[in-house]
C-alpha positions, 0 to 999 in steps of 0.5 A, a space after each residue: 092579135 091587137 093592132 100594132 103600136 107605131 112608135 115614132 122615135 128620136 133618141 134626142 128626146 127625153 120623154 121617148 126614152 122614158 116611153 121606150 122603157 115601158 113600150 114593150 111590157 105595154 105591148 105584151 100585155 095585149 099581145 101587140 107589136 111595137 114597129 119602131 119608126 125612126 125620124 128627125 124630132 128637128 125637122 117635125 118641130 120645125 114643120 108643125 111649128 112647135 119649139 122644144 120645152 128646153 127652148 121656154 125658159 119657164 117649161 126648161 125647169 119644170 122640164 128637169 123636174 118633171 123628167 126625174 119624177 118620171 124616171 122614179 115612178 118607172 124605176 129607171 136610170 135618167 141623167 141629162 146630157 151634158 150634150 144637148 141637143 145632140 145631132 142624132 142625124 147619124 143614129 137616126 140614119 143608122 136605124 134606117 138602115 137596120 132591117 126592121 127587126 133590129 130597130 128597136 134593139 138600136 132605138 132602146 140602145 141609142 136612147 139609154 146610151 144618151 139619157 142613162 150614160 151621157 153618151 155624145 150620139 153625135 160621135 161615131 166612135 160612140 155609135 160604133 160602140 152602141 152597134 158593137 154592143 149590139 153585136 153589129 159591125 159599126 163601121 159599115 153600118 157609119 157607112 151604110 147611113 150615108 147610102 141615098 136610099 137609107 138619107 131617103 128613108 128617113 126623109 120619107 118616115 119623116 115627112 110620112 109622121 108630119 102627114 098624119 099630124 106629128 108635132 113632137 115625140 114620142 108619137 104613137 099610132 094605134 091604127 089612125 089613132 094618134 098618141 103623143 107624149 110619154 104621159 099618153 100611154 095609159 090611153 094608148 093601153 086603154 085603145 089596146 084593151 078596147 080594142 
């Protein structure tokens, strides 16, 4: 059994919704696990002292490009928000308080909610449709992300990212291994194979 991928997620970032399409046939193919680790890509630049591509005017437009050429060569839906950034403090919250078997299923959802719908992740009637979607009761899970333990989760997976050097999404850990970006996976299947 490979070891598993650690997946680092915000659903406010576009390259971990390209990632997140294609992490589960990656993972399959090596007969890995995918554990969906949700944090605040906010807090993450802001520590590590990296800005978003969208805030250089110059990386802004390269950036819309470049999303699309991705979204082609994966063969899958992409269309830029008409809110961005988005708080994503809420869904991320949300994904804290799942059991740990249904985070990815809310990752996966969230994400193409956002980037293949134009869906205001900011809104709770949006993520009381996602959760219904995924056949969960939406008003209690609105509450549950408010329970202290749940805000301390993600504080805590959060600050945990920044200890092994997390500056930007998507992040992947294989082992202590640390892989960023959408365009890192062919590596990070390389790893799995050699390993």
């Amino acid at each position: 059994m490979a070891a598993p991928i650690e997946f680092y997620f915000d659903a406010v970032s576009p390259y971990t919704y390209l990632a997140a399409t294609q992490i589960d046939a990656l993972a399959a193919r090596h007969g890995a696990a995918v554990v969906w680790i949700p944090i605040l890509l906010g807090k993450i630049l802001e520590a590590s002292g990296n800005r978003p591509p969208i805030s250089v005017p110059a990386k802004a437009r390269y950036m819309h490009q470049d999303l699309q050429q991705w979204a082609e060569c994966y063969g899958v839906p992409l269309r830029f928000p008409t809110h961005f950034p988005v708080s994503t403090l809420s869904a991320q919250r949300i994904a804290c308080a799942l059991p740990d078997a249904d985070v990815g299923r809310w990752a996966r959802a969230t994400l193409h909610a956002y980037w293949a719908e134009d869906a205001d992740l900011s809104q709770p009637q949006t993520l009381r449709a996602i959760a219904a979607g995924l056949g969960c009761d939406g008003e209690a899970l609105l509450a549950r992300a408010q329970e202290p333990a749940v805000k301390e989760r993600l504080k805590h997976n959060t600050d945990e990212a920044l200890r092994r050097g997390m500056f930007g999404a998507p992040t992947f850990f294989v082992g202590e291994t640390m892989f960023w970006g959408n365009d890192r996976l062919p590596l990070l299947e390389r790893a799995l194979a050699r390993a």
